[in-house]
C-alpha positions in Angstrom: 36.1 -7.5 -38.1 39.1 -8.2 -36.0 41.2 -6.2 -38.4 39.1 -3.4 -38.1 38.7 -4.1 -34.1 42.6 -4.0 -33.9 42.9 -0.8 -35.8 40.5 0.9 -33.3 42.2 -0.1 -30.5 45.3 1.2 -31.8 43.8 4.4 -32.4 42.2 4.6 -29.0 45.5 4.0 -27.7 47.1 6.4 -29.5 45.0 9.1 -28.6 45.0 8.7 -24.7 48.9 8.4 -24.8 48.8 11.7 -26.5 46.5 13.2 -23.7 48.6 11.7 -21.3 50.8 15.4 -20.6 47.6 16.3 -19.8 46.5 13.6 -17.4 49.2 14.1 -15.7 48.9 17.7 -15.1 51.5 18.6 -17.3 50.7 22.4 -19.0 50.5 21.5 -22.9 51.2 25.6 -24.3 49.0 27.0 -27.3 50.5 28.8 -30.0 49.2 32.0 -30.0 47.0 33.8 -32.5 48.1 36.6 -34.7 52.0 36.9 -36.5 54.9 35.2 -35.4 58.8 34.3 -36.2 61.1 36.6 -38.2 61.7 38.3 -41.2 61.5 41.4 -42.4 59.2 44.2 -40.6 56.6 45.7 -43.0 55.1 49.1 -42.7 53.1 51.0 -44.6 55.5 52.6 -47.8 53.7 55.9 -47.4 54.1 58.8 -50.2 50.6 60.6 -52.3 50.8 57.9 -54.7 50.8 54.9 -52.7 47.7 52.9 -50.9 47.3 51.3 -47.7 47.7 48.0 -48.9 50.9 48.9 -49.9 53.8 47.5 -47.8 57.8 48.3 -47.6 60.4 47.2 -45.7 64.2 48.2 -45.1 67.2 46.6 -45.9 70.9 47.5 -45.7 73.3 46.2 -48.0 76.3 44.0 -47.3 77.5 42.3 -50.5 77.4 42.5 -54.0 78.5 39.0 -55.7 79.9 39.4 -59.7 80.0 36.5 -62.0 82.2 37.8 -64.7 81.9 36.6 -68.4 84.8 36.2 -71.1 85.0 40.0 -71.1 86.7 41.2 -68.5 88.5 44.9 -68.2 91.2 47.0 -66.5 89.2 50.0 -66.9 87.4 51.5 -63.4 83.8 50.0 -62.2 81.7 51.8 -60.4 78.1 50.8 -58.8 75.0 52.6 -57.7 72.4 51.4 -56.2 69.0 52.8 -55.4 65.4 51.8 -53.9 62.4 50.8 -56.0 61.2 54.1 -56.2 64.3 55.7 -56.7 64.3 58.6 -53.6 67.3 56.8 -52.1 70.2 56.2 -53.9 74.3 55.9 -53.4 77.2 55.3 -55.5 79.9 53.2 -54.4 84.2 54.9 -55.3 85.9 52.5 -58.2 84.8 49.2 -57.0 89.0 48.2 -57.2 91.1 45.4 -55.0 95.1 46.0 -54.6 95.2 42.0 -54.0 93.5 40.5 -57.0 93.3 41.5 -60.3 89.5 43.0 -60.6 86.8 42.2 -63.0 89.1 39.9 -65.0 87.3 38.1 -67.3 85.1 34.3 -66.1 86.2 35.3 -62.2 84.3 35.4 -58.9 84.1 38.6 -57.1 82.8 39.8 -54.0 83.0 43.3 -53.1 81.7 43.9 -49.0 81.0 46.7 -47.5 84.2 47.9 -47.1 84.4 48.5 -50.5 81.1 50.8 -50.4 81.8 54.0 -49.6 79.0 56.0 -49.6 77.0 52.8 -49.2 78.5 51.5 -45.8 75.0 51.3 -44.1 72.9 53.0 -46.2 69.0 52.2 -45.7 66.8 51.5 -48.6 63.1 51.3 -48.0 61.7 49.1 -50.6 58.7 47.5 -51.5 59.6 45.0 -54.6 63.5 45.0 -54.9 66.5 47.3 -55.7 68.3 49.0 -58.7 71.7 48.5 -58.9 74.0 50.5 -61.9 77.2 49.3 -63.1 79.4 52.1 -64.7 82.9 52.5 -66.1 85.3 54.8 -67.9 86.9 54.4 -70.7 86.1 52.3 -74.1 86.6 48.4 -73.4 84.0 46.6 -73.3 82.6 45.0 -69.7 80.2 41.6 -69.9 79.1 39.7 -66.4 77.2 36.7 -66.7 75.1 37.2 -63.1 75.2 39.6 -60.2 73.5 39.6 -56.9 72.9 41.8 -54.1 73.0 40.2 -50.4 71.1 42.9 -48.1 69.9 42.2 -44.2 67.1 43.2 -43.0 66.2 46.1 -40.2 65.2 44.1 -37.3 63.2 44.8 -34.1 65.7 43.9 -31.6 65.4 40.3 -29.8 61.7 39.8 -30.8 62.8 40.5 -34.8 66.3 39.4 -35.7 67.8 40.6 -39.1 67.4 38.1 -42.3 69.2 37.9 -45.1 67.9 38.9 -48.3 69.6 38.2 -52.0 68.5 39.9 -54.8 69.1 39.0 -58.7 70.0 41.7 -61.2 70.4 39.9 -63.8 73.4 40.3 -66.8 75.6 43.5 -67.6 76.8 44.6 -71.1 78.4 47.8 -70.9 81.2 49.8 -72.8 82.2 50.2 -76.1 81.8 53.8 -76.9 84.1 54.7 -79.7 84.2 58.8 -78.6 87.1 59.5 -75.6 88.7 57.6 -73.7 87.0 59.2 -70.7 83.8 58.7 -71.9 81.3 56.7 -69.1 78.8 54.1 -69.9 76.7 52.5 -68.1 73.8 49.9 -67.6 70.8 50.2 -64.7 68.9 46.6 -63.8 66.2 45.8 -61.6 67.0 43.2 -58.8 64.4 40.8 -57.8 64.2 38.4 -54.8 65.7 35.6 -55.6 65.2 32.3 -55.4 62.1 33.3 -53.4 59.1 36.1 -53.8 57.0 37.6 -51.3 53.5 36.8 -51.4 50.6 38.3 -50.0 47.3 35.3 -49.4 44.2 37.2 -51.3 41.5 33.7 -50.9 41.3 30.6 -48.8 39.0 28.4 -50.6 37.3 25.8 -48.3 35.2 23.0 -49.8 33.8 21.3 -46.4 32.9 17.5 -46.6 29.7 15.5 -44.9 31.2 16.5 -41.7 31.1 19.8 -40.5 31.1 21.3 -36.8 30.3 24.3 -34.9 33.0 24.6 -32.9 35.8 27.1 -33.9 37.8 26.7 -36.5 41.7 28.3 -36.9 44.0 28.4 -39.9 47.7 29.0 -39.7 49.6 29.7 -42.8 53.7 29.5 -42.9 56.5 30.3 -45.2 58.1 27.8 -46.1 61.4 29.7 -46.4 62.0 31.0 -42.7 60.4 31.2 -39.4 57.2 33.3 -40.7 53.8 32.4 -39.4 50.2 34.1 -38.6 47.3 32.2 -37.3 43.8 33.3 -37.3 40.7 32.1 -36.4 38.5 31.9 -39.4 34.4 32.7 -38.8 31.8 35.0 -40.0 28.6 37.0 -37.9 26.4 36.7 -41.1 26.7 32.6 -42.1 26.8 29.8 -40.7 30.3 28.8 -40.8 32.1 25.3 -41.6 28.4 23.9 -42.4 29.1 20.4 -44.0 29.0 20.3 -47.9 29.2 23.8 -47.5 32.1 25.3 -50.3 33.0 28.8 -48.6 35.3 31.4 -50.0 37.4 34.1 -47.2 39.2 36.9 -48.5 42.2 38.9 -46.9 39.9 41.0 -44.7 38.5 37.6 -43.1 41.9 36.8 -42.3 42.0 39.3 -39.1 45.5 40.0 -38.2 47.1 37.8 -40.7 45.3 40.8 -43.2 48.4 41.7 -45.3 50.7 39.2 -44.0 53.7 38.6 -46.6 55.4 35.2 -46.4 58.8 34.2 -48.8 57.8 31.0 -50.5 60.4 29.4 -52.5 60.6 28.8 -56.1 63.5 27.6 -56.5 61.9 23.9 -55.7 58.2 21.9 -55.5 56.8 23.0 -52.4 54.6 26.0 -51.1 53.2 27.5 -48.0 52.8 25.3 -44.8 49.2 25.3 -43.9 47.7 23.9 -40.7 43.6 23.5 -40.0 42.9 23.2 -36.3 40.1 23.8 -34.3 38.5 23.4 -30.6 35.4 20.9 -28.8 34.0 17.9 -29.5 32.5 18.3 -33.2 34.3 16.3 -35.2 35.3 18.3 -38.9 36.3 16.9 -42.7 37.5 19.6 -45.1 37.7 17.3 -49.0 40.2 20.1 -49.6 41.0 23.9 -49.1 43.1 26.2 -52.0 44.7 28.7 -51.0 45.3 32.2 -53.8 47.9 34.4 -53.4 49.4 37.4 -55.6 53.7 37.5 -56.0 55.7 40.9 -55.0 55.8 40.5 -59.1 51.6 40.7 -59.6 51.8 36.9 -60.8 49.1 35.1 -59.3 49.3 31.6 -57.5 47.1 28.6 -56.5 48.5 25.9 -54.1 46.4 22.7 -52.9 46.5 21.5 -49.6 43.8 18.8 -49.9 41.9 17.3 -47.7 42.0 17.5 -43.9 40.2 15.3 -41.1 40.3 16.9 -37.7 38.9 14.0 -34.9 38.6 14.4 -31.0 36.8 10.9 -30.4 34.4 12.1 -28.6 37.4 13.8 -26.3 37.7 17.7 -26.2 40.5 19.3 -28.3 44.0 19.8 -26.5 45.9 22.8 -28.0 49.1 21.2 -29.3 47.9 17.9 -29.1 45.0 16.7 -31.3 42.5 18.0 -33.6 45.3 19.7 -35.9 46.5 18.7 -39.2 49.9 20.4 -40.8 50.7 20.1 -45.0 52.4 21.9 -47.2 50.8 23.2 -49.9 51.2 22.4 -53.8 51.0 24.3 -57.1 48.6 22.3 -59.3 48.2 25.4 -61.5 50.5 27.9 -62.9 50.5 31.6 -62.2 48.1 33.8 -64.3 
Protein backbone atom coordinates (compact mmCIF):
# COMPACT_ATOMS: atom_id res chain seq x y z
CA UNK A 1 0.00 0.00 0.00
CA UNK A 2 2.68 2.53 0.86
CA UNK A 3 4.58 1.37 -2.18
CA UNK A 4 1.78 1.91 -4.32
CA UNK A 5 0.87 5.29 -2.25
CA UNK A 6 4.58 6.55 -3.00
CA UNK A 7 4.35 5.73 -6.65
CA UNK A 8 1.20 7.90 -6.99
CA UNK A 9 2.52 10.69 -5.47
CA UNK A 10 5.49 10.61 -7.60
CA UNK A 11 3.29 10.58 -10.54
CA UNK A 12 1.14 13.37 -9.28
CA UNK A 13 4.16 15.25 -8.90
CA UNK A 14 5.48 14.59 -12.06
CA UNK A 15 2.61 15.71 -13.84
CA UNK A 16 2.00 19.17 -12.18
CA UNK A 17 5.80 19.98 -12.70
CA UNK A 18 5.19 19.26 -16.24
CA UNK A 19 2.15 21.73 -16.39
CA UNK A 20 4.06 24.09 -14.50
CA UNK A 21 5.14 26.30 -18.11
CA UNK A 22 1.68 26.46 -18.17
CA UNK A 23 0.90 27.70 -14.67
CA UNK A 24 3.00 30.08 -14.99
CA UNK A 25 1.72 31.54 -18.16
CA UNK A 26 4.38 30.48 -20.16
CA UNK A 27 3.01 29.76 -24.04
CA UNK A 28 3.70 25.85 -24.50
CA UNK A 29 3.66 25.84 -28.84
CA UNK A 30 1.72 22.89 -30.76
CA UNK A 31 3.19 21.27 -33.53
CA UNK A 32 1.12 21.81 -36.34
CA UNK A 33 -0.88 19.45 -38.38
CA UNK A 34 -0.20 18.44 -41.92
CA UNK A 35 3.73 17.84 -43.50
CA UNK A 36 6.73 19.07 -42.10
CA UNK A 37 10.89 19.15 -42.16
CA UNK A 38 12.79 18.46 -45.41
CA UNK A 39 13.50 16.27 -48.05
CA UNK A 40 12.76 15.98 -51.36
CA UNK A 41 9.58 17.86 -52.95
CA UNK A 42 7.16 15.46 -54.55
CA UNK A 43 4.81 16.26 -57.43
CA UNK A 44 2.78 14.51 -59.39
CA UNK A 45 5.20 12.60 -62.41
CA UNK A 46 2.62 13.50 -65.00
CA UNK A 47 2.78 11.77 -68.69
CA UNK A 48 -0.57 9.47 -70.40
CA UNK A 49 0.71 6.49 -68.67
CA UNK A 50 1.08 7.53 -65.28
CA UNK A 51 -1.69 7.84 -62.26
CA UNK A 52 -2.26 10.29 -59.71
CA UNK A 53 -0.80 8.41 -57.05
CA UNK A 54 2.18 8.51 -58.83
CA UNK A 55 4.92 10.75 -57.39
CA UNK A 56 8.49 12.19 -58.78
CA UNK A 57 10.87 14.22 -57.54
CA UNK A 58 14.15 16.11 -59.02
CA UNK A 59 17.51 15.59 -58.29
CA UNK A 60 20.81 16.99 -59.76
CA UNK A 61 23.82 15.09 -59.68
CA UNK A 62 27.10 15.90 -58.02
CA UNK A 63 29.27 12.73 -57.68
CA UNK A 64 29.76 9.50 -58.99
CA UNK A 65 31.91 7.19 -56.53
CA UNK A 66 33.85 4.00 -58.47
CA UNK A 67 35.15 1.05 -56.49
CA UNK A 68 37.36 -0.51 -59.04
CA UNK A 69 38.11 -4.39 -59.07
CA UNK A 70 41.41 -6.24 -60.06
CA UNK A 71 40.64 -5.18 -63.60
CA UNK A 72 41.52 -1.99 -64.17
CA UNK A 73 42.27 -0.19 -67.87
CA UNK A 74 44.01 2.60 -69.72
CA UNK A 75 41.41 2.60 -72.32
CA UNK A 76 38.67 5.83 -72.25
CA UNK A 77 35.41 5.64 -69.77
CA UNK A 78 32.70 7.20 -70.47
CA UNK A 79 29.23 7.60 -68.38
CA UNK A 80 25.58 8.33 -69.18
CA UNK A 81 23.13 8.70 -67.04
CA UNK A 82 19.36 9.01 -67.50
CA UNK A 83 15.99 9.17 -65.41
CA UNK A 84 13.75 6.28 -64.65
CA UNK A 85 11.85 6.66 -67.52
CA UNK A 86 14.44 7.46 -69.78
CA UNK A 87 13.20 11.07 -71.44
CA UNK A 88 16.18 12.73 -69.82
CA UNK A 89 19.47 11.65 -70.36
CA UNK A 90 23.35 13.06 -70.64
CA UNK A 91 26.64 11.64 -71.32
CA UNK A 92 29.54 12.80 -69.51
CA UNK A 93 33.30 13.43 -72.12
CA UNK A 94 36.06 10.56 -71.18
CA UNK A 95 35.67 10.50 -67.53
CA UNK A 96 39.96 11.02 -67.46
CA UNK A 97 42.24 12.87 -64.48
CA UNK A 98 45.76 14.39 -65.62
CA UNK A 99 46.82 13.85 -61.71
CA UNK A 100 46.06 10.17 -61.08
CA UNK A 101 46.23 7.37 -63.02
CA UNK A 102 42.33 6.59 -63.77
CA UNK A 103 40.41 3.44 -63.39
CA UNK A 104 43.46 1.50 -62.25
CA UNK A 105 42.60 -1.57 -61.07
CA UNK A 106 41.25 -2.07 -56.76
CA UNK A 107 41.41 2.12 -56.59
CA UNK A 108 38.96 4.68 -55.27
CA UNK A 109 37.66 7.22 -57.60
CA UNK A 110 35.52 10.12 -57.41
CA UNK A 111 34.70 11.99 -60.42
CA UNK A 112 32.57 15.65 -59.44
CA UNK A 113 30.91 17.55 -61.39
CA UNK A 114 33.65 19.11 -62.95
CA UNK A 115 34.22 16.20 -64.62
CA UNK A 116 30.55 16.09 -66.16
CA UNK A 117 30.29 17.89 -69.05
CA UNK A 118 27.11 17.80 -70.34
CA UNK A 119 25.91 16.74 -66.86
CA UNK A 120 27.00 19.92 -64.85
CA UNK A 121 23.45 20.52 -63.45
CA UNK A 122 21.40 18.54 -65.36
CA UNK A 123 17.80 17.78 -63.74
CA UNK A 124 16.41 14.36 -63.69
CA UNK A 125 12.83 13.95 -62.63
CA UNK A 126 12.53 10.55 -61.18
CA UNK A 127 10.21 8.51 -59.41
CA UNK A 128 12.29 5.19 -58.34
CA UNK A 129 16.05 5.93 -59.10
CA UNK A 130 18.44 6.58 -61.99
CA UNK A 131 20.26 4.70 -64.88
CA UNK A 132 23.66 5.20 -65.18
CA UNK A 133 25.92 3.53 -68.36
CA UNK A 134 29.50 2.92 -68.26
CA UNK A 135 31.12 2.80 -71.74
CA UNK A 136 34.60 2.50 -73.24
CA UNK A 137 36.66 2.02 -76.38
CA UNK A 138 38.87 -0.25 -77.17
CA UNK A 139 39.23 -4.25 -76.23
CA UNK A 140 40.55 -4.54 -72.51
CA UNK A 141 38.45 -5.65 -70.29
CA UNK A 142 36.85 -3.09 -67.37
CA UNK A 143 35.53 -4.78 -63.87
CA UNK A 144 34.29 -2.33 -60.79
CA UNK A 145 33.29 -3.93 -57.71
CA UNK A 146 30.46 -1.01 -56.67
CA UNK A 147 29.46 2.35 -57.90
CA UNK A 148 27.23 5.00 -56.52
CA UNK A 149 25.61 8.14 -57.57
CA UNK A 150 25.46 11.16 -54.88
CA UNK A 151 22.53 13.58 -56.33
CA UNK A 152 20.93 16.65 -54.16
CA UNK A 153 17.76 17.31 -54.20
CA UNK A 154 15.64 20.53 -55.83
CA UNK A 155 14.72 22.41 -52.82
CA UNK A 156 12.09 25.07 -52.05
CA UNK A 157 14.23 27.74 -50.83
CA UNK A 158 14.45 28.40 -46.90
CA UNK A 159 11.28 26.42 -46.11
CA UNK A 160 12.81 23.09 -48.22
CA UNK A 161 16.66 22.90 -48.09
CA UNK A 162 18.33 20.41 -50.64
CA UNK A 163 19.15 16.68 -49.27
CA UNK A 164 21.42 14.41 -50.34
CA UNK A 165 20.52 11.39 -52.09
CA UNK A 166 23.01 8.20 -52.99
CA UNK A 167 22.03 5.83 -55.29
CA UNK A 168 23.57 2.16 -55.78
CA UNK A 169 24.20 0.75 -59.26
CA UNK A 170 25.51 -2.09 -58.51
CA UNK A 171 28.77 -3.93 -60.39
CA UNK A 172 30.19 -3.22 -64.05
CA UNK A 173 31.71 -5.89 -66.38
CA UNK A 174 32.38 -4.42 -69.63
CA UNK A 175 34.91 -4.90 -72.62
CA UNK A 176 36.37 -7.67 -74.23
CA UNK A 177 35.27 -7.49 -77.76
CA UNK A 178 37.73 -9.28 -79.96
CA UNK A 179 36.62 -7.08 -83.37
CA UNK A 180 38.66 -3.38 -83.62
CA UNK A 181 40.30 -1.77 -81.51
CA UNK A 182 37.75 1.09 -81.67
CA UNK A 183 35.02 -0.98 -81.01
CA UNK A 184 32.66 0.49 -77.78
CA UNK A 185 31.04 -1.68 -75.21
CA UNK A 186 29.10 -0.96 -72.74
CA UNK A 187 26.87 -1.93 -69.67
CA UNK A 188 23.47 0.11 -68.46
CA UNK A 189 22.39 -0.56 -64.47
CA UNK A 190 19.58 0.60 -62.54
CA UNK A 191 20.54 2.68 -59.34
CA UNK A 192 18.43 2.28 -56.27
CA UNK A 193 18.32 4.40 -53.10
CA UNK A 194 20.61 3.23 -50.96
CA UNK A 195 20.93 2.35 -47.74
CA UNK A 196 17.31 3.63 -47.48
CA UNK A 197 13.89 3.34 -49.69
CA UNK A 198 11.03 5.60 -49.88
CA UNK A 199 7.88 4.42 -48.56
CA UNK A 200 4.52 5.41 -48.95
CA UNK A 201 2.06 4.26 -45.41
CA UNK A 202 -1.01 2.24 -47.17
CA UNK A 203 -2.80 1.02 -43.34
CA UNK A 204 -2.63 1.99 -39.70
CA UNK A 205 -3.97 -0.82 -37.88
CA UNK A 206 -5.33 0.18 -34.44
CA UNK A 207 -6.31 -2.56 -31.94
CA UNK A 208 -7.89 -0.20 -28.93
CA UNK A 209 -7.75 -1.65 -25.32
CA UNK A 210 -10.58 -1.47 -22.36
CA UNK A 211 -10.03 2.17 -22.55
CA UNK A 212 -11.10 4.14 -25.17
CA UNK A 213 -12.17 8.00 -25.33
CA UNK A 214 -14.04 10.39 -27.42
CA UNK A 215 -11.90 13.03 -27.51
CA UNK A 216 -9.63 13.50 -30.63
CA UNK A 217 -7.23 11.43 -31.48
CA UNK A 218 -3.77 12.56 -33.79
CA UNK A 219 -1.09 10.40 -35.30
CA UNK A 220 2.25 11.61 -36.46
CA UNK A 221 4.42 9.41 -38.44
CA UNK A 222 8.38 10.31 -38.97
CA UNK A 223 11.30 9.08 -41.04
CA UNK A 224 13.63 7.92 -39.31
CA UNK A 225 16.32 8.99 -41.77
CA UNK A 226 15.90 12.92 -41.90
CA UNK A 227 13.70 15.65 -40.70
CA UNK A 228 10.35 14.29 -42.48
CA UNK A 229 7.12 14.34 -40.54
CA UNK A 230 3.16 14.70 -41.28
CA UNK A 231 0.62 14.69 -38.58
CA UNK A 232 -3.01 14.01 -38.91
CA UNK A 233 -5.79 13.78 -37.02
CA UNK A 234 -7.29 10.41 -37.41
CA UNK A 235 -11.46 10.20 -37.16
CA UNK A 236 -14.38 9.00 -39.25
CA UNK A 237 -18.28 10.70 -39.78
CA UNK A 238 -19.69 7.15 -40.24
CA UNK A 239 -18.24 5.18 -36.72
CA UNK A 240 -17.67 5.68 -33.72
CA UNK A 241 -14.12 6.23 -33.50
CA UNK A 242 -11.34 4.93 -30.85
CA UNK A 243 -14.36 2.89 -29.12
CA UNK A 244 -12.56 0.55 -26.49
CA UNK A 245 -11.88 -3.04 -27.68
CA UNK A 246 -12.67 -1.67 -30.86
CA UNK A 247 -9.77 -3.15 -33.67
CA UNK A 248 -10.08 -0.33 -36.47
CA UNK A 249 -8.24 -0.38 -39.77
CA UNK A 250 -7.50 3.46 -41.72
CA UNK A 251 -6.22 3.55 -45.08
CA UNK A 252 -4.16 6.28 -46.98
CA UNK A 253 -7.26 8.36 -47.78
CA UNK A 254 -8.02 8.52 -43.84
CA UNK A 255 -4.74 9.90 -43.47
CA UNK A 256 -5.87 13.62 -44.72
CA UNK A 257 -2.84 15.52 -45.73
CA UNK A 258 -0.40 13.02 -44.83
CA UNK A 259 -2.39 11.05 -48.05
CA UNK A 260 0.70 10.16 -50.19
CA UNK A 261 3.34 11.22 -47.86
CA UNK A 262 6.77 9.41 -48.71
CA UNK A 263 9.18 9.08 -45.79
CA UNK A 264 13.17 7.37 -46.26
CA UNK A 265 13.27 4.66 -43.62
CA UNK A 266 16.57 3.04 -43.32
CA UNK A 267 17.49 -0.49 -43.95
CA UNK A 268 20.63 -0.45 -43.47
CA UNK A 269 19.87 -1.13 -39.54
CA UNK A 270 16.82 -2.39 -36.90
CA UNK A 271 14.65 0.39 -36.69
CA UNK A 272 11.63 1.95 -38.58
CA UNK A 273 9.36 4.86 -38.74
CA UNK A 274 8.96 7.14 -35.58
CA UNK A 275 5.36 7.04 -34.62
CA UNK A 276 3.65 9.25 -32.06
CA UNK A 277 -0.21 8.77 -30.69
CA UNK A 278 -1.48 11.99 -29.06
CA UNK A 279 -4.69 13.31 -28.48
CA UNK A 280 -6.83 16.22 -26.59
CA UNK A 281 -9.41 16.37 -23.14
CA UNK A 282 -9.88 14.53 -20.31
CA UNK A 283 -10.72 10.88 -21.60
CA UNK A 284 -8.15 8.92 -20.80
CA UNK A 285 -7.01 6.26 -23.99
CA UNK A 286 -5.06 2.66 -24.17
CA UNK A 287 -4.14 1.41 -27.62
CA UNK A 288 -2.71 -2.80 -26.77
CA UNK A 289 -0.94 -1.89 -30.04
CA UNK A 290 -1.19 -0.23 -33.62
CA UNK A 291 0.76 -1.76 -37.08
CA UNK A 292 1.45 0.35 -39.34
CA UNK A 293 1.67 -1.18 -43.54
CA UNK A 294 3.54 0.43 -46.01
CA UNK A 295 4.62 -0.40 -49.72
CA UNK A 296 8.79 0.35 -50.73
CA UNK A 297 9.62 2.71 -53.91
CA UNK A 298 10.54 -1.14 -54.90
CA UNK A 299 6.69 -2.64 -54.50
CA UNK A 300 7.97 -4.70 -51.42
CA UNK A 301 5.59 -4.57 -48.72
CA UNK A 302 6.37 -3.79 -44.96
CA UNK A 303 4.78 -4.24 -41.47
CA UNK A 304 6.37 -2.36 -38.40
CA UNK A 305 4.92 -2.71 -34.63
CA UNK A 306 4.78 0.10 -32.53
CA UNK A 307 2.94 -1.62 -29.65
CA UNK A 308 1.04 -0.50 -27.13
CA UNK A 309 0.42 3.06 -26.11
CA UNK A 310 -1.22 4.59 -22.86
CA UNK A 311 -2.15 8.25 -23.22
CA UNK A 312 -3.29 9.65 -19.37
CA UNK A 313 -4.37 13.32 -18.44
CA UNK A 314 -5.36 12.45 -14.66
CA UNK A 315 -8.21 13.94 -14.74
CA UNK A 316 -6.23 17.23 -16.11
CA UNK A 317 -6.92 18.54 -19.77
CA UNK A 318 -4.28 17.67 -22.40
CA UNK A 319 -1.35 20.40 -22.95
CA UNK A 320 -0.07 20.30 -26.51
CA UNK A 321 3.58 19.44 -26.04
CA UNK A 322 3.28 18.36 -22.69
CA UNK A 323 1.21 15.26 -21.76
CA UNK A 324 -1.05 12.96 -23.26
CA UNK A 325 1.61 11.95 -26.18
CA UNK A 326 3.54 8.88 -26.50
CA UNK A 327 6.67 8.71 -29.23
CA UNK A 328 8.23 5.01 -30.47
CA UNK A 329 9.86 3.87 -33.12
CA UNK A 330 8.49 1.34 -34.91
CA UNK A 331 9.75 -2.44 -35.61
CA UNK A 332 9.67 -5.03 -38.41
CA UNK A 333 8.26 -8.21 -36.84
CA UNK A 334 7.57 -9.49 -40.29
CA UNK A 335 9.40 -9.55 -43.53
CA UNK A 336 8.32 -7.85 -46.73
CA UNK A 337 5.90 -9.73 -48.97
Amino acid sequence: MWKAKTVGMRRSKMFMLALLPVALGQKVSEIPDGPRGGGAVFSSCGGIFSSSDDLCYEVVVSKLTVQMGPDGTNEDVMAKICADDKKTCCETPVLSSALSDDWSSNDLETWTKKYFGNCIDKKFKIKNGLELTLSKKGVDTLGVTSLFIDATTIGEGKTKPIEIERFDCGKYNIGGKADAANSTSSQSQFCRTSPYEYERVQVVNVTVGPDGTDDNVKIEICSDVNTVCCKAKISSLLSDDWKKNNIEVWKESNLGDCKNMQYKVNKAVDGGLRFTLSKDGKDDLSVNNIIINTVGAYGDQYKYECGEFKLESQGQPCVPGVNCSQSKVSLIPFFPK
